[in-house]
LUMKOLBA-229209 format. One record per residue (C-alpha): x, y, z; residue number from 1. Coordinates in steps of 0.5 Angstrom, whole numbers, padded with zeros to 4 digits. Each point is the difference from the previous one (the first is absolute). Layout:
N
REC xx yy zz i
REC X Y Z NUM
...
This chain:
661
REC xx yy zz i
REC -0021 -0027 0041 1
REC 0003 -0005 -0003 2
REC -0001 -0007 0002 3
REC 0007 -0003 0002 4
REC 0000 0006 0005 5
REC -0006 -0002 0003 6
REC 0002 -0007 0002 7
REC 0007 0004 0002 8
REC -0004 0003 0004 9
REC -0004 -0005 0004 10
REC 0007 -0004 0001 11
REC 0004 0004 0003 12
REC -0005 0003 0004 13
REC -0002 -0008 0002 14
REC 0008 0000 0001 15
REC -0001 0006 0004 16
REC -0004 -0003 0005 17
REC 0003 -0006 0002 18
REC 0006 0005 0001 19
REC -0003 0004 0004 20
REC -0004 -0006 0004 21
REC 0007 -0002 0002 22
REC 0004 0006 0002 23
REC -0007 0001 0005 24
REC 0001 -0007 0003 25
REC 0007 0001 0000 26
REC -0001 0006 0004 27
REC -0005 -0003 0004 28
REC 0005 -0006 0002 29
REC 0007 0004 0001 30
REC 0000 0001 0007 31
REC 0008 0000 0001 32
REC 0005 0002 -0004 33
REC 0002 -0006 -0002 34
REC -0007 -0002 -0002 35
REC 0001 0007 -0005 36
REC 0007 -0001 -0002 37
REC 0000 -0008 -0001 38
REC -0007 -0002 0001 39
REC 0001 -0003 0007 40
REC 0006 -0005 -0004 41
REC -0008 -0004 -0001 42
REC 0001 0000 -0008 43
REC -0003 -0007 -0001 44
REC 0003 -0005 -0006 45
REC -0005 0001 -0006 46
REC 0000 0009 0001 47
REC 0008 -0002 0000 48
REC 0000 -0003 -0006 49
REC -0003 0004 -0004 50
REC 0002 0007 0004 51
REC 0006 -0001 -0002 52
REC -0001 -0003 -0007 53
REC -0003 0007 -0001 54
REC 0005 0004 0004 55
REC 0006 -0003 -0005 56
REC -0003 0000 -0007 57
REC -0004 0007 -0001 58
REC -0001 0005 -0006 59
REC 0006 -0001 -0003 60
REC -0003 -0007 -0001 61
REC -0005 0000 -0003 62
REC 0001 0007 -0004 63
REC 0007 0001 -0001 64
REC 0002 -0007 -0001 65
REC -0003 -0002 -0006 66
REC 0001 0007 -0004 67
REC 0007 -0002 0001 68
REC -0001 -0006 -0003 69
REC -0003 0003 -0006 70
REC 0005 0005 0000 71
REC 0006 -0004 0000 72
REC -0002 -0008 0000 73
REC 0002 -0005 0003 74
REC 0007 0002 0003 75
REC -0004 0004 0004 76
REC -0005 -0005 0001 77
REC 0005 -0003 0006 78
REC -0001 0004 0004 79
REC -0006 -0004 0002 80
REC 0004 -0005 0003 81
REC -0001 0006 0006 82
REC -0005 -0004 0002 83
REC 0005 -0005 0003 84
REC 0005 0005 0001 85
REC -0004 0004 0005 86
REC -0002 -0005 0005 87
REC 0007 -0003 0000 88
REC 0001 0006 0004 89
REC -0006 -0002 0004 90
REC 0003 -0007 0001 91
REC 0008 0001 0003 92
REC -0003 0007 0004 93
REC -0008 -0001 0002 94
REC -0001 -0006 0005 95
REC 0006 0002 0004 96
REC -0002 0008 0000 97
REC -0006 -0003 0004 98
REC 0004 -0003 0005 99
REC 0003 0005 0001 100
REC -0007 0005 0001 101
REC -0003 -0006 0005 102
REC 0005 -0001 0004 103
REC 0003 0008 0001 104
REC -0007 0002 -0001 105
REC 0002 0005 -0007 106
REC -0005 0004 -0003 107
REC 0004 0004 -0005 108
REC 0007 -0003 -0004 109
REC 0004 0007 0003 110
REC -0002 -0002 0008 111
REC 0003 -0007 -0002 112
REC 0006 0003 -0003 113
REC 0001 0005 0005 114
REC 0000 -0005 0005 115
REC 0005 -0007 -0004 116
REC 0005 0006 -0001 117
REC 0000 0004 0005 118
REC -0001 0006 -0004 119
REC -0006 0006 -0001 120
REC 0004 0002 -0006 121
REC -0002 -0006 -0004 122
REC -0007 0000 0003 123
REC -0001 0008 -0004 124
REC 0004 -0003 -0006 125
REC -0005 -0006 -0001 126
REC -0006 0006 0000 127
REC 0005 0003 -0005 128
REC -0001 -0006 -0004 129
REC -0007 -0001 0001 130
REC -0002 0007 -0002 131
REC 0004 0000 -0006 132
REC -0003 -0007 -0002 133
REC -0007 0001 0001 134
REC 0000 0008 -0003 135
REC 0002 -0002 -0006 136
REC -0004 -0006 -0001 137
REC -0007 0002 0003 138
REC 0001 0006 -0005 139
REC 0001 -0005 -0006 140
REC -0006 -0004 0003 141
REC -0004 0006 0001 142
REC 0001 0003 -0007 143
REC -0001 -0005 -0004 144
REC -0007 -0001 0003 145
REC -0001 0007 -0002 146
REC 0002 -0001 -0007 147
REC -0004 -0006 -0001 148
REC -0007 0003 0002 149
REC 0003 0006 -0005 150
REC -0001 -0005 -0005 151
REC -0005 -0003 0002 152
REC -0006 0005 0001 153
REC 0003 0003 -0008 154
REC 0004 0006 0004 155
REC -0006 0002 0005 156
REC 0004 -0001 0006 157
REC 0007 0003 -0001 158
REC 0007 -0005 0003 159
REC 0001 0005 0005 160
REC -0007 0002 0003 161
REC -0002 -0008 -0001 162
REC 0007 -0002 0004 163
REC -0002 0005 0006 164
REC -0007 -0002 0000 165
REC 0001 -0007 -0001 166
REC 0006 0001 0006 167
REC -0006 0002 0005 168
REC -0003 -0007 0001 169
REC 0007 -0003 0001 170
REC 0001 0005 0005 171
REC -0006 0000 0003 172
REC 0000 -0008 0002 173
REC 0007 -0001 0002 174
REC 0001 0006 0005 175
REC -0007 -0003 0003 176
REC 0001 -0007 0000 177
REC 0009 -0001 0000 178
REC 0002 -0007 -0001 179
REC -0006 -0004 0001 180
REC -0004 0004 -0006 181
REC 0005 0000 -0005 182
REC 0002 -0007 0001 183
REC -0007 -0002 -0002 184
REC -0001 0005 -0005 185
REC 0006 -0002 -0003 186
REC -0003 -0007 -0001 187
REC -0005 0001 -0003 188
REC 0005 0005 -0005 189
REC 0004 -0007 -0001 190
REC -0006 -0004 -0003 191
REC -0001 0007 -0005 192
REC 0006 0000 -0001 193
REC 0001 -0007 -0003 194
REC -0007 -0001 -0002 195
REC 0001 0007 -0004 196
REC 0006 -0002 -0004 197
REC -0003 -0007 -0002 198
REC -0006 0003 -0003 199
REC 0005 0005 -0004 200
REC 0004 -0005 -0003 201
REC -0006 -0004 -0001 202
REC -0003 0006 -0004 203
REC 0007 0001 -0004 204
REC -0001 -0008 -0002 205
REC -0007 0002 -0002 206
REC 0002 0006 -0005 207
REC 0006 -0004 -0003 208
REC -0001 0000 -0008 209
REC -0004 -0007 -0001 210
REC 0004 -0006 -0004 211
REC 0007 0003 0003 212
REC 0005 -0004 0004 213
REC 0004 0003 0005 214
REC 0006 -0003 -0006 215
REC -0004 0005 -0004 216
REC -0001 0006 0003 217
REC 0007 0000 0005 218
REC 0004 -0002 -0007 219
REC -0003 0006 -0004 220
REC 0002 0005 0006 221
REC 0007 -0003 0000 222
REC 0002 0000 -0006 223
REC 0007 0001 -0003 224
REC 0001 0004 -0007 225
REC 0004 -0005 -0003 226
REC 0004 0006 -0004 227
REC 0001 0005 0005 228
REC 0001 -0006 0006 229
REC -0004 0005 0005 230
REC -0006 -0001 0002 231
REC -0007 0002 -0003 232
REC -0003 0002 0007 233
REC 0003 0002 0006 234
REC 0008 -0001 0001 235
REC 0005 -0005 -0002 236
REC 0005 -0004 0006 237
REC 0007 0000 -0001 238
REC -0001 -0007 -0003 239
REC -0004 0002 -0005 240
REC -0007 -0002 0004 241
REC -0006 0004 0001 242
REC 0000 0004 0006 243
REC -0007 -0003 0002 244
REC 0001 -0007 0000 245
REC 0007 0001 0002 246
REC 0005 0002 0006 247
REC 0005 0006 -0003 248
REC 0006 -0006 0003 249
REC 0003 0000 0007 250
REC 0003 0007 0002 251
REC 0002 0007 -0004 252
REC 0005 0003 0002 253
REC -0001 0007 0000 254
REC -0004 0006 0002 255
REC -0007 0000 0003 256
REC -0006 0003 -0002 257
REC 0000 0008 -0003 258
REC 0008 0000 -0002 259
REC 0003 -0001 -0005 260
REC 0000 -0009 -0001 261
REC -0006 -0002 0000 262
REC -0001 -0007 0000 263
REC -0001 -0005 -0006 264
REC -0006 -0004 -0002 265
REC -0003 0003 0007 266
REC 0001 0001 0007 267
REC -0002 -0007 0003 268
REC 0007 -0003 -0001 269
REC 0000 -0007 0005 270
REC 0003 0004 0005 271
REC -0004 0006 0000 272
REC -0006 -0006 0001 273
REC 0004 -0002 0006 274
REC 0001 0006 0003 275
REC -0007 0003 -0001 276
REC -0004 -0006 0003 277
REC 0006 0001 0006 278
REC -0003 0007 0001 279
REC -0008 -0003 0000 280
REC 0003 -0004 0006 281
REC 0000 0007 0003 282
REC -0007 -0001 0001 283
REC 0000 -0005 0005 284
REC 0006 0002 0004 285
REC -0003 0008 0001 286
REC -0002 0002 0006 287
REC -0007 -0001 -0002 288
REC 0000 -0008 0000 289
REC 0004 0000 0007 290
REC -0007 0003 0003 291
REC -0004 -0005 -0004 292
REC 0004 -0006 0002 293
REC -0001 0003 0008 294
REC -0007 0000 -0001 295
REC -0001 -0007 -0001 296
REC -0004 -0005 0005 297
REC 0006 -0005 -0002 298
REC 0005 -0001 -0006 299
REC -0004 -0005 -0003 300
REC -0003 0003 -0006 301
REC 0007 0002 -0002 302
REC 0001 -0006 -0004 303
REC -0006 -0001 -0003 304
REC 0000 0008 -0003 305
REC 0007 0000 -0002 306
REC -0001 -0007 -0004 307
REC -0006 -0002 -0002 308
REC -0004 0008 0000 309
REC 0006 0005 -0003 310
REC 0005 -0006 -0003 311
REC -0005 -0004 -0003 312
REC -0007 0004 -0001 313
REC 0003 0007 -0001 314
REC 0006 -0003 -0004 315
REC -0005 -0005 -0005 316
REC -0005 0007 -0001 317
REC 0007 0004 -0003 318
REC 0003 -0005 -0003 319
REC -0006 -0001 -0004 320
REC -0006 0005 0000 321
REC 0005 0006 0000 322
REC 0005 -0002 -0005 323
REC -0007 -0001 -0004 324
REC -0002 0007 0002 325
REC 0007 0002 -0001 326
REC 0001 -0003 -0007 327
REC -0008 0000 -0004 328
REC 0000 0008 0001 329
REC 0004 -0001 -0007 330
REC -0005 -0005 -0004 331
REC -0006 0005 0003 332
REC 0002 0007 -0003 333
REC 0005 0003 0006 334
REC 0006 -0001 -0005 335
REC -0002 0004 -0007 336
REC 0007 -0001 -0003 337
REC -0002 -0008 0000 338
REC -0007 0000 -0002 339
REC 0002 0005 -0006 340
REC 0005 -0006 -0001 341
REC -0005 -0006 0001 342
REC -0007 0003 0001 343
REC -0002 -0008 -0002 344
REC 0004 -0001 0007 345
REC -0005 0006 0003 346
REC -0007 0000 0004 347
REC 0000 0007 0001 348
REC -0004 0000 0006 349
REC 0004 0006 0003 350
REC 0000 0005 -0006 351
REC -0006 0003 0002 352
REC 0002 0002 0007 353
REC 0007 0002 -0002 354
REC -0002 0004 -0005 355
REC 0004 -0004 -0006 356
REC 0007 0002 0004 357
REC 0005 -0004 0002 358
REC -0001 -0001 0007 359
REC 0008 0002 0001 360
REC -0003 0007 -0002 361
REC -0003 0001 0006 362
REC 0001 0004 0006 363
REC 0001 -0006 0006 364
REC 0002 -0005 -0007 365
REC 0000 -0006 0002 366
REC -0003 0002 0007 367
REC -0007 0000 -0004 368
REC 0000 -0007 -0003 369
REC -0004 -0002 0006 370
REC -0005 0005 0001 371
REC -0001 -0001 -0008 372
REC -0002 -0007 0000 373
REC -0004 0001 0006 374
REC -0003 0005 -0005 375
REC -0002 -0005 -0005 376
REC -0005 -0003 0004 377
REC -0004 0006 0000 378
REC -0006 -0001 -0005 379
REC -0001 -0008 0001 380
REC 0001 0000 0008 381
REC 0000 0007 0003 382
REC -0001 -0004 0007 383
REC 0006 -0004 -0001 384
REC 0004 0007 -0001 385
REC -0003 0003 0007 386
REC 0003 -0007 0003 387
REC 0006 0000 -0004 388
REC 0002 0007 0002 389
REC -0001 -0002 0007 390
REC 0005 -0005 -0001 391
REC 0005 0005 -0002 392
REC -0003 0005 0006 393
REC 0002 -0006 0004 394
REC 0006 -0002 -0002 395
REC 0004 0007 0001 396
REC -0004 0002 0007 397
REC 0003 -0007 0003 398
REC 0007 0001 0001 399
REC -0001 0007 0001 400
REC -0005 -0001 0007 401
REC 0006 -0004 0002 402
REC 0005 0004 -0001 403
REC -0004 0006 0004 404
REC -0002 -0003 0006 405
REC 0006 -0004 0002 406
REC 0005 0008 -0002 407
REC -0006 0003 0004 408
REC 0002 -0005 0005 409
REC 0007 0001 0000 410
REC 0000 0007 0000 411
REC -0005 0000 0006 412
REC 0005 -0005 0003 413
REC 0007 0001 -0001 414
REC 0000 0007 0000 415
REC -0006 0003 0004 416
REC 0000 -0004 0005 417
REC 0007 -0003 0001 418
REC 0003 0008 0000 419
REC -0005 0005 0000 420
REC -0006 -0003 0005 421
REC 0002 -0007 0003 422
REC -0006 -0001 0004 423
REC -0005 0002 -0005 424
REC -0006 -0004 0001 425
REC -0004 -0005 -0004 426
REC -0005 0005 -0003 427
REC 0006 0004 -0001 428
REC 0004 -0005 -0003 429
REC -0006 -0001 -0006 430
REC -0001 0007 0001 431
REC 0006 0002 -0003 432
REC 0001 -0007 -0005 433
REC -0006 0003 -0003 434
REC 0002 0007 -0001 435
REC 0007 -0003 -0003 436
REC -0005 -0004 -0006 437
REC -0002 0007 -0003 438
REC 0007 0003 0001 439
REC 0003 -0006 -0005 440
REC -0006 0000 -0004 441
REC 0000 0008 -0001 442
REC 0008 -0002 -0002 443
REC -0001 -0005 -0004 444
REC -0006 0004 -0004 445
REC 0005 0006 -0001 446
REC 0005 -0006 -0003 447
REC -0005 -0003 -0004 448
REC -0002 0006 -0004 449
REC 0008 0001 -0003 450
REC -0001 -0009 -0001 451
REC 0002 0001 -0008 452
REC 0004 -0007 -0001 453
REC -0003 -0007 -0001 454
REC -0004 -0002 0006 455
REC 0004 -0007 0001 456
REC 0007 0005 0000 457
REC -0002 0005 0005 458
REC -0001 -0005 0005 459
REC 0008 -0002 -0001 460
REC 0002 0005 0004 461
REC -0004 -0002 0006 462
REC 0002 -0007 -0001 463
REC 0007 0001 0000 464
REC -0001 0004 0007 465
REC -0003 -0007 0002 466
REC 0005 -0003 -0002 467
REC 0004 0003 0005 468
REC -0002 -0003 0006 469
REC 0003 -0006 -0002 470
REC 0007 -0001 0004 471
REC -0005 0004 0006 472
REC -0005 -0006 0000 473
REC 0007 -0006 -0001 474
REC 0003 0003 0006 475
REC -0006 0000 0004 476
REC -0003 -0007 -0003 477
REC 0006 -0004 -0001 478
REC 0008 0003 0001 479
REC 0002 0003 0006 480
REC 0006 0002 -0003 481
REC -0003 0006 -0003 482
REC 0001 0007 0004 483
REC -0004 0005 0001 484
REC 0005 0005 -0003 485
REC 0001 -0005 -0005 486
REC -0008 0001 -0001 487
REC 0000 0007 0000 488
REC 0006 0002 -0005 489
REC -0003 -0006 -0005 490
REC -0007 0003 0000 491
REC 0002 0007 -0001 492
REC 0005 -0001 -0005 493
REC -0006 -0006 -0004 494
REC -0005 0006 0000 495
REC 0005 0005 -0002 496
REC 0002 -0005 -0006 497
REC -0007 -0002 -0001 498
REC -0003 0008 -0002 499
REC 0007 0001 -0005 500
REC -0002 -0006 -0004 501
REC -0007 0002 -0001 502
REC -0003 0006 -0003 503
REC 0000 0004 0005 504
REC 0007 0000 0000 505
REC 0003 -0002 -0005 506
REC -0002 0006 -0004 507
REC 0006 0003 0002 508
REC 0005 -0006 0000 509
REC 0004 -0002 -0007 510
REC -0003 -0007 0002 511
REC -0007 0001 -0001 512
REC -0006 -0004 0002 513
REC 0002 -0008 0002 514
REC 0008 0000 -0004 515
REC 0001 -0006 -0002 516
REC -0007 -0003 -0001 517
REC 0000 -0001 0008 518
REC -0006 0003 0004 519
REC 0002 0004 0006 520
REC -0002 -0004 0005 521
REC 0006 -0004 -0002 522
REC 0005 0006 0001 523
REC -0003 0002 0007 524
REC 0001 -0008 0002 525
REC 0006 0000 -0002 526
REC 0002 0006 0003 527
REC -0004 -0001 0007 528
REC 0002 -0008 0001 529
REC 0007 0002 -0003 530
REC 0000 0006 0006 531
REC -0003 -0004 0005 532
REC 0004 -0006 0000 533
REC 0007 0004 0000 534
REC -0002 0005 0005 535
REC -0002 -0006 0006 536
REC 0006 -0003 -0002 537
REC 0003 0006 0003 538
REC -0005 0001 0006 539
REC -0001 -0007 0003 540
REC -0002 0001 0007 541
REC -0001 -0006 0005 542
REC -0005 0004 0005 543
REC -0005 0001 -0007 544
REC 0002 -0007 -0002 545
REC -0003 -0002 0007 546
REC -0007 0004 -0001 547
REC 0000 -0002 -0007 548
REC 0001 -0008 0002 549
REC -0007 0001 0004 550
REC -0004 0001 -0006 551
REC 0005 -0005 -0004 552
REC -0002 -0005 0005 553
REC -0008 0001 0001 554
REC 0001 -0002 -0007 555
REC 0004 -0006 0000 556
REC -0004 -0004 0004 557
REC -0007 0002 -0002 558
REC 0002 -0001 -0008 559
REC 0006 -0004 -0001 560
REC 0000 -0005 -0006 561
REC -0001 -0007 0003 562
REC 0006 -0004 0000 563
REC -0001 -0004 -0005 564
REC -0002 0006 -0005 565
REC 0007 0003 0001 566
REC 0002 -0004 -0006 567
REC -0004 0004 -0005 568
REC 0003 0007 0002 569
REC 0005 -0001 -0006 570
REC -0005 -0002 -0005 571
REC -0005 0005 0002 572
REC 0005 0005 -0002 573
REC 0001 -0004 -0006 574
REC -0006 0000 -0002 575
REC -0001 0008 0001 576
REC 0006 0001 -0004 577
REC -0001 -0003 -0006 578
REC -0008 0002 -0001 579
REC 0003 0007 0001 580
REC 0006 -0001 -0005 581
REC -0004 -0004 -0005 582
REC -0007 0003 0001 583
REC 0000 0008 0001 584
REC 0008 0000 -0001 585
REC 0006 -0001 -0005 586
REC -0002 -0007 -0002 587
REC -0007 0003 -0002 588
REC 0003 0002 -0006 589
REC -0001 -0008 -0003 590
REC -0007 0002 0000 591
REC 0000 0005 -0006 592
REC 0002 -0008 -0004 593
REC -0001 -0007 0003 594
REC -0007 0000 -0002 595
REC 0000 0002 -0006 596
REC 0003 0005 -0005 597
REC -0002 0007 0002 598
REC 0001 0002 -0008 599
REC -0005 -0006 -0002 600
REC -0007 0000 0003 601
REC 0001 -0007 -0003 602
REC 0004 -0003 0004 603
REC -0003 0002 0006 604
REC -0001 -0006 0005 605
REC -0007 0002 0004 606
REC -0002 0004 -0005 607
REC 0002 0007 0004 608
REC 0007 0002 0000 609
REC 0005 -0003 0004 610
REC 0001 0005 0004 611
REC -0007 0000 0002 612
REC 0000 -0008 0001 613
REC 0007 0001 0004 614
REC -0003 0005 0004 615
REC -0007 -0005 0003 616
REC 0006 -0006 0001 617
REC 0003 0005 0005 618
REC -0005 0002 0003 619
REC -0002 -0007 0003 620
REC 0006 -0001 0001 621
REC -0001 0006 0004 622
REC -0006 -0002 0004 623
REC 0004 -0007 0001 624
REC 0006 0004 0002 625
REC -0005 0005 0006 626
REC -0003 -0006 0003 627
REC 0007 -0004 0001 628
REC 0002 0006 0004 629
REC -0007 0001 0003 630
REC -0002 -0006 0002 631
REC 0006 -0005 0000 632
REC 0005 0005 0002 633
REC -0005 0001 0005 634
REC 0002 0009 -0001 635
REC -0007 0001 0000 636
REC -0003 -0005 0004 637
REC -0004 0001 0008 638
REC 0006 -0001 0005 639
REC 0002 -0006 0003 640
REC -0001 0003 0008 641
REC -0005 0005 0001 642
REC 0002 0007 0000 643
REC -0002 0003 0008 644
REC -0001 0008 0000 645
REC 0004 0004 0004 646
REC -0004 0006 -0001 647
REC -0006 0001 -0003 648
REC 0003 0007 -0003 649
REC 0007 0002 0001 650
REC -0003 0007 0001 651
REC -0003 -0001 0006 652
REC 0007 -0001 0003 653
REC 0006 0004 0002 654
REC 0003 0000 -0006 655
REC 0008 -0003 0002 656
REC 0004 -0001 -0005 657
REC 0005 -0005 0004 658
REC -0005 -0003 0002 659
REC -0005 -0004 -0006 660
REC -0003 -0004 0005 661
């Protein structure tokens, strides 16, 4: 046997067993239903920080991201500001969820919902949401383990085989242990993340050709024809750019993906950039993330995840080791029409495991960059493959887990036991959570098996769902005003308008896929926040406002912004503005020139294109940004009075929903 499979092997059964060892101790440890669903809300800070890092940034992180990159450089290479664009979701939602899920005793987001809105509709319409967030993405995950150990072992585990078996150790860990055993398993899936895409950029800057700046290799592949005025590699903007170095301009009108308009010089517009990391943002606010934020011992490690672990540490990682991946594939033989151009620019260090082809010819095109350069170490450090692979492994497992314990205990809470078994037990309640985490496994392997398109595009779909929950979580955390009829239309009309913008129904719409270079998590909100304001407006009731003022008060005096910070609230909203318009918006278009011509390498003031330079300014802005709102803002900080609990589990009680207290 080859000897990179033996190292796989060791890895991942090294792997396994820290796995299994939690799901056994987590067994062992959850005696109540909370203990199995929210791990007794004892996650401590540091299991925090890194569970959710973990949860938030997953496979598509580390295989989908920098194939993109490759395929359509660094306009796509924005995305990255995900990094800061999820936890803010984190920022505005997370502290006061927790507020809520102490003092009312919540376990799931259905039974907080029920019960501020009075409303067993809208509990069943957040298990909707939940199930078609985590079905989709956990299908994505377990697919593209499959495909990477395809990879691999040179074709001896087949994708669809090698997703199933891998699918049995997240099975067996997470319905054993529940909350408690993926949180700390998830932790040590955040540091392999991390450390696994660090490592890949390193190896690409190894393997880059000797003597070449980045002025050198970057300017040959985005060179324009001086007499066709079209560029020689990839696309031209508009403006008459490369589309790898480039943004195709603010918006295009027209059609969307697969009709008749397709975009020029590229997809990721500035809007299209915009609305696509606003569908990220639907991480963070899924049904998922509400659980996470109800098990924590207090909100303390909120901050510090949301700034310092995803916006700084996860952020730097992207805006430089990913882009790195992403980018060097071209000097190091993934791209044949350029080595045949410039093979002086070229270390054909991937030529062998590509069989000489271009890596846009293969099945899961740039899905493959990964597990390829992974592959490149297999003679000189086959163990550092084993290790490498594990990374991987661990990286699309992380959201997974999560995903499948908290929709097992939303089906297990919000359906079974509030409609079908009101007084189950606590061994009936894990029971049936665990029999609900192979339920959506099975489903979500049946999904993966059909996966064709790009890893990092298919979990648009999921997020966009997410996203969706955002009038639901504004009316519960901060405005009164919205309605429960208001919160039903909109969300439904936002899921509707979501699926008719995404392959899965556009297909049989003339618009296509994102028309108008906007992402469908934009159309969904825009229809679903649209519906909800107007429908409240004309079903404002002064009994429900009351109930709802029961929480809206809670929140008040536990959280409110000290008198003297008041002042900032405007400039909060200014800062938040201008990063979104000028970092991720229409004013990035600036980045394509001002720090350096696009056309000449020459001019370029860092010595890598604007685009790039424009791209790291942004991002500590960013970080700069997250911790103004976390921390000076106090969004994300301990609350200023302790929280007393009314109820340790709200499904102890008679459930009333007049009565929240």
């Amino acid at each position: 046997m080859d000897a990179k499979v033996v190292w796989l092997f060791i890895f991942v059964a090294l792997y396994w067993s820290y796995c299994i060892f939690w799901g056994i101790k987590g067994a062992l440890t959850a005696r109540t239903a909370s203990d199995y669903f929210v791990a007794g809300r004892q996650i401590s800070i540091w299991v925090f920080i890194l569970a959710a890092t973990a949860t938030s940034f997953s496979g598509w992180t580390f295989i989908g991201h920098p194939g993109l990159i490759y395929r359509d450089g660094f306009q796509y290479a924005y995305a990255s500001f995900y990094a800061i664009t999820i936890p803010l979701t984190g920022v505005l939602f997370l502290k006061r969820q927790w507020m809520l899920g102490k003092r009312f005793g919540f376990i799931t987001p259905g039974e907080m919902m029920a019960y501020y809105f009075k409303s067993d509709a809208i509990r069943i319409l957040v298990v909707i949401v939940a199930l078609f967030f985590s079905v989709p993405y956990l299908g994505i995950q377990l697919r593209a383990s499959g495909f990477l150990f395809n990879v691999l072992t040179d074709g001896m585990m087949g994708v669809e085989w090698g997703m199933w078996l891998l699918s049995a150790v997240v099975i067996i860990y997470v319905a054993s242990g529940g909350m408690r055993a993926v949180a700390y398993v998830d932790s040590v899936q955040a540091v392999l993340l991390a450390a696994g895409i660090v490592l890949l950029g390193l190896v690409c800057y190894y393997y880059l050709p000797e003597g070449k700046t980045w002025s050198d290799l970057i300017g040959a592949l985005t060179e324009i024809d001086p007499e066709t005025g079209r560029a020689r590699f990839g696309r031209t903007t508009l403006e008459g750019y490369s589309s790898y170095i480039a943004i195709p301009g603010v918006i295009q009108f027209g059609l969307g993906l697969g009709s008749d308009s397709a975009p020029t010089g590229g997809i990721w517009t500035a809007l299209m950039i915009m609305t696509y990391l606003m569908a990220l943002m639907g991480i963070q606010s899924a049904p998922a993330f509400t659980m996470w934020a109800f098990g924590n011992r207090s909100p303390e490690p909120f901050a510090a995840q949301q700034v310092w672990a995803s916006s700084f540490g996860i952020g730097l990682i992207m805006i430089v080791f990913t882009a790195v991946q992403g980018i060097s594939a071209h000097f190091l033989g993934a791209n044949s029409h350029f080595m045949a151009v410039h093979p002086e620019l070229v270390n054909n260090v991937m030529g062998e495991g590509l069989g000489g082809k271009d890596i846009m010819q293969f099945t899961g095109r740039q899905g493959i960059l990964v597990p390829q350069l992974i592959y490149l170490l297999s003679d000189s450090a086959p163990w550092l493959v084993g290790m490498l692979s594990v990374c991987a492994l661990a990286a699309m497992q992380s959201t997974g887990s999560a995903y499948m314990s908290t929709a097992g205990g939303m089906l297990t809470r919000d359906l079974l036991k509030r409609f079908v078994i009101p007084k189950a037990s606590h061994a009936q309640q894990k029971m049936y959570g665990r029999i609900g985490v192979l339920l959506i496994v099975f489903a979500a392997l049946l999904v993966a098996t059909t996966a064709t398109d790009a890893l990092v595009l298919l979990g648009g779909l999921a997020v966009a769902y997410g996203l969706q929950m955002w009038p639901a979580l504004i009316a519960v955390c901060w405005w009164p005003f919205l309605t429960r009829q208001g919160i039903i239309v909109g969300l439904v009309a936002g899921l509707v308008a979501v699926t008719l913008t995404e392959n899965i129904g556009a297909q049989f719409m003339p618009w296509g896929r994102w028309p108008m270079t906007l992402h469908s998590a934009f159309w969904g909100i825009f229809f679903n926040l649209g519906l909800t304001i107007i429908v409240s407006a004309f079903t404002q009731s002064k009994e429900d406002h009351d109930h709802k003022m029961i929480f809206h008060n809670f929140l008040r005096e536990h959280s409110a912004l000290p008198k003297e910070k008041r002042g900032l609230i405007p400039v909060a909203w200014i800062i938040v503005i201008g990063w979104f318009f000028f970092g991720v918006g229409p004013g990035a278009v600036i980045g394509n020139w001002i720090f350096g011509d696009p056309t000449n390498a020459a001019t370029w003031l860092f010595g890598i294109p604007s685009i790039w330079a424009w791209q790291i300014l942004w991002w500590a802005l960013g970080v700069a940004m997250m911790w103004f709102l976390a921390y000076k803002m106090e969004l994300s900080r301990v609350p200023n009075k302790e929280v007393e609990a009314l109820h340790e589990d709200i499904g102890d009680i008679e459930f009333d929903m007049d009565r929240p207290g």
